[in-house]
Each structure stands twice: as C-alpha cells, then as structure tokens.
C-alpha positions in Angstrom: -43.4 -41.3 -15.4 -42.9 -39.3 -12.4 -44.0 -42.3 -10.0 -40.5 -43.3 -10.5 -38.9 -40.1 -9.0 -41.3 -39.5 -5.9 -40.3 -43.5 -4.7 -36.9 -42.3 -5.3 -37.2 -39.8 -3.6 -38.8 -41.5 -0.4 -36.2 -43.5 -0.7 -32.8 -40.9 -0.8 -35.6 -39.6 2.1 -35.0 -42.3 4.3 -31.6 -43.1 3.1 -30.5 -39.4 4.0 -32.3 -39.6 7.6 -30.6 -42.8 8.5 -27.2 -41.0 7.6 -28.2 -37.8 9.8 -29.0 -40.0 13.0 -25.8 -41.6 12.5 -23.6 -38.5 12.3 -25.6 -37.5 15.6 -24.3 -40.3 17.4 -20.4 -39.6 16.3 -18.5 -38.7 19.3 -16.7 -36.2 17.8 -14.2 -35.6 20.8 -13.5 -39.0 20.2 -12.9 -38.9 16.9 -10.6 -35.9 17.3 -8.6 -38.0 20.0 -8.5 -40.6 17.8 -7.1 -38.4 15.1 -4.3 -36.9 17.2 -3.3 -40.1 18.5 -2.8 -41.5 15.2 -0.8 -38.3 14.3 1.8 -38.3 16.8 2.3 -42.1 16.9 3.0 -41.5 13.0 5.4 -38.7 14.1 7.2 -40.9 16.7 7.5 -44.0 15.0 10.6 -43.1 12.5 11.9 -41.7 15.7 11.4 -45.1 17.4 13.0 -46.7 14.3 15.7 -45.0 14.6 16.3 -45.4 18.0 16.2 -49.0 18.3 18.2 -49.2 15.0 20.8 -47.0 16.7 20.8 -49.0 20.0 20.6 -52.5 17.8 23.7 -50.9 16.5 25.7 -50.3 19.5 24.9 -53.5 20.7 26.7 -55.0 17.5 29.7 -52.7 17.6 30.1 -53.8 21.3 30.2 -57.6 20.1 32.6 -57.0 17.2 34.9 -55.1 19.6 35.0 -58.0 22.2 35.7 -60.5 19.2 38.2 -58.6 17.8 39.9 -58.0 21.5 39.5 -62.0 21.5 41.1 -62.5 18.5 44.1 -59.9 19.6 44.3 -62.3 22.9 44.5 -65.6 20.8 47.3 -64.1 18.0 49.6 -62.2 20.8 49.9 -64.1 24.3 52.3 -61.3 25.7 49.6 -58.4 25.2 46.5 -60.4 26.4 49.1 -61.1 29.5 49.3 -57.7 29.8 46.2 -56.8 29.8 44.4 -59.3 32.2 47.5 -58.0 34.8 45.9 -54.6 33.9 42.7 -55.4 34.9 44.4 -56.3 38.3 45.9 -53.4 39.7 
C-alpha cells in the first residue's frame, strides 16, 4: 500500500529537480527584455495603424482631388485655359 506513494514520490522527486535546473538556466534579463519589448510594440502598433491609415488616406484624397480637377478641365475648357496660363506666370 504505501509502495505506491514512495515511487511517486521519487518520481515528483525527480520531476521537481528537473523543473528547478531548468528555472536556473532562465535568463531572466532576457526574459524581462523580452517582456518590455512585446509591451511597447503592443502600445505602438494601433499608433502605427493609425498612422499609415491616416497617410493611406491622404494619399487617396490627393488622387480624388486631381481627378476631380481632371474632370473640371474636360467639362469647362475656358477655366482649365485659365489655369495652365496660371501655372505660367
């Protein structure tokens, strides 16, 4: 009956000194670099998002603008005729 318990208990012996050599060998520095690193990237990446959302944005507003100066041009030949003599002066 107790044979059981004392090979169990060799057992969670070894088991337990295996896990303690392991946590010696933990570079814990490293593992609190590691930590902070991951932390601010996970602060900084919604700001990233936003930034190249907000740049993607810009871009777009700058190509409807030139289309819709493009299609002012094509409906009203006197004003684009003004304004390329505009860009001359």
């Amino acid at each position: 009956m107790i044979r059981p318990l004392v090979e169990d208990a060799v057992e969670l012996q070894d088991l337990g000194q295996a896990v303690y050599n392991e946590i010696d060998r933990i570079s814990w520095q490293q593992s609190v670099d590691e930590a902070v690193s991951l932390y601010v990237a996970t602060l900084r990446m919604p700001t990233n998002l936003f930034e190249r959302l907000s740049e993607r944005l810009e871009e777009v507003e700058r190509k409807l603008s030139k289309s819709q100066i493009a299609k002012r041009r094509q409906s009203d030949p006197v004003s684009a005729w003004r304004t390329i003599s505009s860009s001359f002066r």
